[in-house]
C-alpha positions as CSV (number, residue, x, y, z in Angstrom):
1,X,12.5,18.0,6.7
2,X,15.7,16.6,5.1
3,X,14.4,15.1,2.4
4,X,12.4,18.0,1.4
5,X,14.9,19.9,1.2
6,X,17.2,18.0,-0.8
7,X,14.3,17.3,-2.7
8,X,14.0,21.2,-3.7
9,X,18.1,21.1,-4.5
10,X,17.3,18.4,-6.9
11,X,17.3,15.2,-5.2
12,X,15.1,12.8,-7.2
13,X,12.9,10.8,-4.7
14,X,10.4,9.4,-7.2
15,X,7.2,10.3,-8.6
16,X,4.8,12.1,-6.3
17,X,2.1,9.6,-6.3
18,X,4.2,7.3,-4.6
19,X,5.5,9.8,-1.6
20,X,3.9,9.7,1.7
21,X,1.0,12.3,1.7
22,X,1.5,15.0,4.7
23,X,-0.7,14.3,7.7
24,X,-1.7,17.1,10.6
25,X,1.2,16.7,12.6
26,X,3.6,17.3,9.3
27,X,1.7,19.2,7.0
28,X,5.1,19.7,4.9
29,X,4.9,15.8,4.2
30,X,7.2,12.8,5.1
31,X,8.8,12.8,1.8
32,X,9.1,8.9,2.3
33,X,8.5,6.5,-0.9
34,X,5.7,4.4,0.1
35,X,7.1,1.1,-2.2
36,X,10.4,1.7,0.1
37,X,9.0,1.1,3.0
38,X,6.6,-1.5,1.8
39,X,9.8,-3.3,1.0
40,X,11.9,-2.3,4.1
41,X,8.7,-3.8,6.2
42,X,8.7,-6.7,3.8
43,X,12.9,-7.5,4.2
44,X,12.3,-7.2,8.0
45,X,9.3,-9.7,8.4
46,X,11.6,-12.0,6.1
47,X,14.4,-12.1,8.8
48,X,11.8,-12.4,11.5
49,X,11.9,-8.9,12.7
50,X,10.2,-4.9,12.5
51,X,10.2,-1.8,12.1
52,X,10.5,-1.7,16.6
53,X,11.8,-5.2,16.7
54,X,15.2,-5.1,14.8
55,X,16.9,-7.4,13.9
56,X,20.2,-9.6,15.0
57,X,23.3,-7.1,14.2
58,X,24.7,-10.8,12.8
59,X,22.1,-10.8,10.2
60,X,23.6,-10.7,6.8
61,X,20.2,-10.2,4.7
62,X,20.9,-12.8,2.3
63,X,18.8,-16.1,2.9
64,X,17.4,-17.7,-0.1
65,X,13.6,-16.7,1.4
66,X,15.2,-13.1,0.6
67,X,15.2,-13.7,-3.2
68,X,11.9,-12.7,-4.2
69,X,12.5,-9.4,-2.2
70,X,15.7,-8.9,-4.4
71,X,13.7,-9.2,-7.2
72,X,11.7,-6.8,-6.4
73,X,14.2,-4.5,-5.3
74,X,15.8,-4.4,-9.1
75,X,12.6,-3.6,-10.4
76,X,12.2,-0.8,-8.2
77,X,15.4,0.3,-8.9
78,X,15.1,0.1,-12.5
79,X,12.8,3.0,-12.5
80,X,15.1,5.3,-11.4
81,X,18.1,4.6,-13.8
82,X,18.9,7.5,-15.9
83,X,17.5,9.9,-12.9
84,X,20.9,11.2,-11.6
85,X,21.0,12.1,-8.3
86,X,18.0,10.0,-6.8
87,X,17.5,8.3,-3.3
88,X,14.7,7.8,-1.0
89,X,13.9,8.2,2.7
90,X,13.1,5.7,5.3
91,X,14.8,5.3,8.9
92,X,14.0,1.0,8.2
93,X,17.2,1.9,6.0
94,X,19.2,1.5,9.2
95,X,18.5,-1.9,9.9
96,X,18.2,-3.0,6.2
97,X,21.2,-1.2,4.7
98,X,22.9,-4.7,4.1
99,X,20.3,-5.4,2.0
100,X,20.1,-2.4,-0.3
101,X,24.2,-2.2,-0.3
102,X,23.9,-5.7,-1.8
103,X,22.6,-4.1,-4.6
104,X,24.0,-0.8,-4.9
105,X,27.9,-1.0,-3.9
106,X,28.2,2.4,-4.6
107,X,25.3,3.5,-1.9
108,X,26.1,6.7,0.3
109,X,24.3,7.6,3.0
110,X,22.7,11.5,4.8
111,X,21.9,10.6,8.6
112,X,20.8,13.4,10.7
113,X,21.1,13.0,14.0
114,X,18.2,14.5,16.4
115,X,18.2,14.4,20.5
116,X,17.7,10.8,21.7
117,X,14.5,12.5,24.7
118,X,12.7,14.2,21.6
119,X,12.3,11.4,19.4
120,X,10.9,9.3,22.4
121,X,8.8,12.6,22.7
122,X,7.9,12.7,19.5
123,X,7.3,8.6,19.3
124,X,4.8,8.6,22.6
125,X,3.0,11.4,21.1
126,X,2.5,9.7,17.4
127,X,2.4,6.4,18.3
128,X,1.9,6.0,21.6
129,X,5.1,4.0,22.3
130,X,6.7,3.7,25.8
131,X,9.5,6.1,26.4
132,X,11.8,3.4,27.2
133,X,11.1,2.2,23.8
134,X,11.9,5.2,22.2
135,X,15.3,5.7,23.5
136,X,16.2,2.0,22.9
137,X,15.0,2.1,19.4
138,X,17.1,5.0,18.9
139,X,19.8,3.5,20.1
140,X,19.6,0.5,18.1
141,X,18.9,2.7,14.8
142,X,21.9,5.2,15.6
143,X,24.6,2.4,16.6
144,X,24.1,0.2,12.7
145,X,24.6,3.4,11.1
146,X,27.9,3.4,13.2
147,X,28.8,0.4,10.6
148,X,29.0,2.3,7.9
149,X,31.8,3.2,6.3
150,X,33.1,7.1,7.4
151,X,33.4,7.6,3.5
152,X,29.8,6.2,2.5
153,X,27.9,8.1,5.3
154,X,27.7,11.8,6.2
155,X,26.6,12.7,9.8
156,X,24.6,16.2,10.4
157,X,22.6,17.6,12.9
158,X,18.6,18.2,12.8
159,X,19.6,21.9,15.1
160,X,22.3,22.9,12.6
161,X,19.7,23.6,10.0
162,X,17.9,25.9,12.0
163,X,21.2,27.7,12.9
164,X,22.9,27.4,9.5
165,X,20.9,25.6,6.9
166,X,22.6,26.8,3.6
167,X,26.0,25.3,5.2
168,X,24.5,22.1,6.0
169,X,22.8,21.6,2.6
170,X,26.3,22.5,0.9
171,X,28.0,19.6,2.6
172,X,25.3,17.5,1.4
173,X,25.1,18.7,-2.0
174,X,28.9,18.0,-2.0
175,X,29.0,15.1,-0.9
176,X,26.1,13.6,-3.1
177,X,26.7,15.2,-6.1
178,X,24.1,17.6,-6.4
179,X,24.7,21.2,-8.0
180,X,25.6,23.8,-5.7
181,X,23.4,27.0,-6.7
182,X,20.5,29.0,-6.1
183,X,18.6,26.2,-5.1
184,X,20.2,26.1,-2.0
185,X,19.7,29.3,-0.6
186,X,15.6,29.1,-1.9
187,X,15.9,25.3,0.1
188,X,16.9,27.2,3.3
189,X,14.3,29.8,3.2
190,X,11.9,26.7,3.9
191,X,13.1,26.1,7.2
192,X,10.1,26.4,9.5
193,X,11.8,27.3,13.4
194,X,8.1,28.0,14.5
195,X,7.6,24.4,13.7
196,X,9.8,23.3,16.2
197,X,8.1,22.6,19.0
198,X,10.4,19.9,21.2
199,X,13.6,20.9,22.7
200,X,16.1,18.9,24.7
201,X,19.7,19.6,25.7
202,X,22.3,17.3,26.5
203,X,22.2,18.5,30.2
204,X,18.5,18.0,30.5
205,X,19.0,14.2,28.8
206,X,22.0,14.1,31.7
207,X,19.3,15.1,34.5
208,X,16.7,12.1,32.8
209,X,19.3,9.6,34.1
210,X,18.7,7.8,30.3
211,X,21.9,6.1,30.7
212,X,25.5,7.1,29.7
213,X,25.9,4.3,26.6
214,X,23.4,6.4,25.2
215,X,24.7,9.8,26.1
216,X,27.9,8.8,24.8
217,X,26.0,7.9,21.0
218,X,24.6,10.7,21.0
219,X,27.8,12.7,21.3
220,X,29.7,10.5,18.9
221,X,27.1,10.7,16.9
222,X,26.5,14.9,16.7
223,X,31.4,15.3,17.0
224,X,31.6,15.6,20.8
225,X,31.4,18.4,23.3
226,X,32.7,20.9,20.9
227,X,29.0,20.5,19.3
228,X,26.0,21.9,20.2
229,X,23.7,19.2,22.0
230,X,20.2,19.9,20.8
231,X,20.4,17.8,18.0
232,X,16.8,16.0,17.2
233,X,15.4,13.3,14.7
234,X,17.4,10.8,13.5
235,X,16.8,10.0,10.1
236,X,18.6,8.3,7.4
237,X,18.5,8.6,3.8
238,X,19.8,6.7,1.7
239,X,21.2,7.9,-1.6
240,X,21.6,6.0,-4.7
241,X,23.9,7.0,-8.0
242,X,25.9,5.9,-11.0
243,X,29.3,4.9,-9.7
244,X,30.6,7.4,-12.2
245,X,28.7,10.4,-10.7
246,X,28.9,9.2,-7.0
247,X,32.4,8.1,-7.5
248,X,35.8,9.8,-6.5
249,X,38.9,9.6,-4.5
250,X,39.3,9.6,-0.9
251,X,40.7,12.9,-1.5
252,X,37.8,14.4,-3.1
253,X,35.3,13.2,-0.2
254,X,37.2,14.9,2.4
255,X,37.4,18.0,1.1
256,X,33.9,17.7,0.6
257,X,34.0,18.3,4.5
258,X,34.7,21.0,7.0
259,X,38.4,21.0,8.1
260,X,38.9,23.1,11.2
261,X,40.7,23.1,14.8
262,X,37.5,22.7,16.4
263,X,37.3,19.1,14.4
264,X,40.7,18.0,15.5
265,X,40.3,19.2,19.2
266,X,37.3,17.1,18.4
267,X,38.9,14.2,17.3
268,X,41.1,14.2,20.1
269,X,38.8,14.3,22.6
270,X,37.3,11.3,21.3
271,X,40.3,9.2,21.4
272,X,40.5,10.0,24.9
273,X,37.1,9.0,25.7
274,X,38.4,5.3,23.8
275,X,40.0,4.2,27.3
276,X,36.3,5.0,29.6
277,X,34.5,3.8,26.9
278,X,36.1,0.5,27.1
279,X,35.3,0.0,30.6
280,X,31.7,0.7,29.8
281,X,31.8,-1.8,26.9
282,X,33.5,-4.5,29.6
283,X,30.8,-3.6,32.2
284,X,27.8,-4.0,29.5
285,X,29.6,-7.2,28.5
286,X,28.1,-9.0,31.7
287,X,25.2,-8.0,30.8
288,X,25.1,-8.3,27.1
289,X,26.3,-12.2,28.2
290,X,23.2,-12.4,30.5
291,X,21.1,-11.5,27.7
292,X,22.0,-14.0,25.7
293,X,21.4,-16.8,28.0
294,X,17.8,-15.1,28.3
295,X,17.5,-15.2,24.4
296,X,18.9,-18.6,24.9
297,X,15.9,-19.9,26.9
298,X,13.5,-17.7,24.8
299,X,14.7,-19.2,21.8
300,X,14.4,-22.6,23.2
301,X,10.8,-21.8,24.2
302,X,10.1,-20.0,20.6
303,X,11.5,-23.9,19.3
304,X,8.9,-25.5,21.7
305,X,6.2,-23.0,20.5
306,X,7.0,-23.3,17.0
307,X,6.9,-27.2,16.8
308,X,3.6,-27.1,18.5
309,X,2.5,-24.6,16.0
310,X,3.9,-27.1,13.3
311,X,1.9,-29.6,14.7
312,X,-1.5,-27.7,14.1
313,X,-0.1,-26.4,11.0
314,X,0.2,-30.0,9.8
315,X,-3.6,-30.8,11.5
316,X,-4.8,-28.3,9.5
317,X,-3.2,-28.9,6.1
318,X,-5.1,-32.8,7.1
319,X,-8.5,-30.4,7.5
320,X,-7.9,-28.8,4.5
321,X,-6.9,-31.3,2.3
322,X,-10.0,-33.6,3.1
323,X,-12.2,-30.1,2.9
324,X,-10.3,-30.1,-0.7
325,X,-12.0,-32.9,-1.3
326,X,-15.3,-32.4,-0.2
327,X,-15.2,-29.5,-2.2
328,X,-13.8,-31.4,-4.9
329,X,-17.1,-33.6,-5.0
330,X,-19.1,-30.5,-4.2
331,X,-17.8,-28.9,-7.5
332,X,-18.5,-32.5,-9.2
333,X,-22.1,-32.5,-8.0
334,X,-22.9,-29.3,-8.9
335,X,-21.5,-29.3,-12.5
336,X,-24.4,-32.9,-12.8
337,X,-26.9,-30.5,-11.2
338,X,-25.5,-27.5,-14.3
339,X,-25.4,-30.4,-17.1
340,X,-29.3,-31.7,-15.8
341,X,-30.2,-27.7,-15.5
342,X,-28.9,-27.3,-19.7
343,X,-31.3,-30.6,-20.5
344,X,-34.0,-29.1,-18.7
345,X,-33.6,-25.4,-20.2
346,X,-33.1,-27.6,-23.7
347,X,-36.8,-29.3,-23.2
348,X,-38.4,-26.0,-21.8
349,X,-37.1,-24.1,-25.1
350,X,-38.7,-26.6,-27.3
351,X,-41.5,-27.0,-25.5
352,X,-41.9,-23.0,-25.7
353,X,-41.6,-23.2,-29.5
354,X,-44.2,-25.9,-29.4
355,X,-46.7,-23.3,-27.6
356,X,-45.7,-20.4,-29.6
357,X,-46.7,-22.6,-32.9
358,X,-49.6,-23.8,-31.1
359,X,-50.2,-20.5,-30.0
360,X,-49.9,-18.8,-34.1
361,X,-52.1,-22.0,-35.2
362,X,-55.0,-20.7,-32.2
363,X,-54.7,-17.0,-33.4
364,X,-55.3,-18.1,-37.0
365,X,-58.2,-20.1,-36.1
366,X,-59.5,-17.1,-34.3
367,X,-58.7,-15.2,-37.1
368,X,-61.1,-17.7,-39.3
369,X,-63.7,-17.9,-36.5
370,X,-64.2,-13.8,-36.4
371,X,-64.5,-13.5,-39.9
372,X,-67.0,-16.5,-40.1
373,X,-69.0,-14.9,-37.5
374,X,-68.9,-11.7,-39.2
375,X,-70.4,-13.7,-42.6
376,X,-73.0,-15.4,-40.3
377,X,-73.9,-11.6,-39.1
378,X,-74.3,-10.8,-42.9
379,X,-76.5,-13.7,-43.6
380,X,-79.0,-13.1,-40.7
381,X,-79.4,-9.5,-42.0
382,X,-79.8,-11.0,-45.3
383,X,-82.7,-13.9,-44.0
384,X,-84.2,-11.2,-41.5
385,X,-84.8,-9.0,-45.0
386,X,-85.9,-12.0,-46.9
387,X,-88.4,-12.6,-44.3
388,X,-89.6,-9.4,-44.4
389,X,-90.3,-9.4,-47.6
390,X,-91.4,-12.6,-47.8
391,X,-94.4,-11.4,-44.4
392,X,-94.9,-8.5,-47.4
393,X,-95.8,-10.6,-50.2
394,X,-97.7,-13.2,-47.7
395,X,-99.8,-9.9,-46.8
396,X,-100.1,-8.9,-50.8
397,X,-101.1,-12.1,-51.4
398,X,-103.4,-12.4,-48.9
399,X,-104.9,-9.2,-50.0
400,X,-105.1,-10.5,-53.8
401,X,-107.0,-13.5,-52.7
402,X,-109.2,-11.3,-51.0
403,X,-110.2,-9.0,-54.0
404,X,-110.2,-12.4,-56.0
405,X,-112.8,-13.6,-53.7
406,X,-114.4,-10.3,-54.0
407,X,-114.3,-10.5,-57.6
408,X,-115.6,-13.8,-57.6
409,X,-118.8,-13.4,-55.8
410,X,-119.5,-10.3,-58.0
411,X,-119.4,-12.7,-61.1
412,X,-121.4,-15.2,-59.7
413,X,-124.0,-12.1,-59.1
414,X,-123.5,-11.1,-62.9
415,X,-123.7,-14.2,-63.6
């Protein structure tokens, strides 16, 4: 929801083919940069952790197997120089804002704070994680952003903006550096409250017996009883700028927030709490300690289970090496079996020219032998008429003699 609003105030977040497309359950759309978390998921499987595994609070996100990732990083970044303000969403900033401060010293960050029951609600009914998982992902996510610097972070609440969202987006635009205008009070109109469906109250997170370390985050987190308590989703966004435009006093951040007697009763309250939380820190200690040893063993196991896997790993570089090879000889046979192939389609094409000459040299001869036959035709006419004629003349002749005969006998009667 944040991010689209900031995002109608003027927050660059990229080109819209490479935002998150809305699904059923957020029609409205995630407003998350798709090659940011891409990255984010990459940075985490680097160090050996994800998205619901997080990493070691120890881990300093810059290992040489990390350099690649940087690379890429600048690249992405590169695109949006020039595009003042810009940033991008994705709650993996939490655990990976080492990493992205590394490369922009001058990074701010917008986390909203939501009610620690709904976003296990809202997890279980997405993704189908455990409850328990739920709230101890949130409480991992919500206590790195507690790293941060109070004048490179600005906490608000998911419930202010359905109380007071032009007041919440001014702080924002304040603090980042966008313009303060009419696009705020259009942003605010977009505010859905029938799309609110999940509500929890501090009491009712009290009654869940979720545990008081995380009670207490939560009310650090969303300024202390003086707040109101139905705070949901806990997202943070992560905003990049020039160090010109981002830049400015102490001064000039401060009085970029809300200065009131209800913040100082605040304040105080919280230095009060300092001394219980203390004790709750020393009683976690114990088991914080007992943990480790448990990581202790598991790590020794992972070493076990990771030399083993060496060991096949090395068997199998053997299989594949010697498969290299037969392959290697496999190519070698086959390009005999191409070169013998080429000979073979060499002989076939001549021996096709051979047949098509032989062939021409047939049709020529046919050629000769129909017009041959069709001069024989012509001479059998011409002997079956000289034969004919010649039966006439034999008949005439035969005739003649006849009458000579004739003629004869008469003279020898004259005679």
């Amino acid at each position: 929801m944040l991010a689209r609003l900031l995002h109608r105030c003027g927050l660059h977040l990229g080109a819209e083919s490479d935002l998150m497309p809305a699904a059923a359950d957020n029609p409205d759309g995630f407003w998350e940069h798709l090659r940011f978390v891409k990255l984010n998921d990459e940075i985490l499987n680097a160090v050996g952790a994800a998205w619901d595994l997080p990493p070691s609070e120890r881990s300093t996100f810059d290992s040489a197997n990390l350099l690649p990732l940087r690379a890429k990083a600048r690249l992405l970044l590169e695109e949006f120089e020039g595009r003042t303000p810009w940033g991008w969403k994705d709650p993996r900033n939490c655990l990976t804002l080492p990493f992205w401060k590394s490369l922009l010293p001058d990074l701010k960050s917008v986390i909203i704070v939501r009610n620690p029951l709904e976003v296990a609600y809202s997890m279980h009914k997405r993704n189908g994680t455990s409850y328990a998982l739920g709230l101890r992902l949130w409480e991992l996510y919500n206590r790195r952003l507690l790293t941060i610097s109070p004048d490179e972070r600005l906490i608000t609440s998911y419930d202010a903006f359905f109380a007071d969202p032009a007041n919440e987006l001014r702080k924002i635009a304040a603090f980042i550096g966008l313009p303060d205008g009419a696009t705020i009070a259009e942003a605010s109109s977009l505010v859905a409250v029938q799309r609110r469906h999940t509500t929890f109250t501090l009491e009712q997170m009290i009654d869940t017996g979720i545990g008081e370390p995380i009670v207490e985050l939560y009310r650090t987190l969303t300024g202390g009883p003086a707040r109101d308590r139905t705070s949901a989703a806990a997202e943070t966004h992560s905003v990049g700028d020039d160090r010109d435009q981002l830049g400015g006093t102490e001064s000039q951040l401060r009085t970029s927030l809300p200065d009131s007697e209800d913040i100082r009763k605040e304040l105080a309250t919280r230095r009060g709490d300092e001394t219980r939380h203390e004790e709750e820190i020393t009683r976690h200690q114990t088991t914080i300690e007992g943990l480790r040893q448990e990581l202790s063993l598991n790590s020794i196991r992972a070493a076990g289970e990771i030399n083993r896997r060496d060991g096949r790993i090395e068997e199998l570089q053997k299989a594949y090496a010697h498969l290299d090879k037969l392959l290697e000889a496999e190519r070698d046979h086959r390009n005999q079996l191409y070169t013998e192939l080429d000979r073979i389609r060499q002989e076939l094409s001549l021996e096709r020219n051979q047949r098509n000459q032989l062939y021409t040299e047939l049709d020529r001869i046919r050629q000769e032998a129909r017009a041959a036959k069709s001069q024989t035709e012509a001479d059998q006419n011409e002997l079956a008429q000289l034969r004919e004629r010649f039966a006439q003349s034999n008949q005439l002749l035969q005739t003649i003699s006849v009458r000579l005969t004739d003629f004869e006998s008469r003279n020898v009667f004259l005679t």
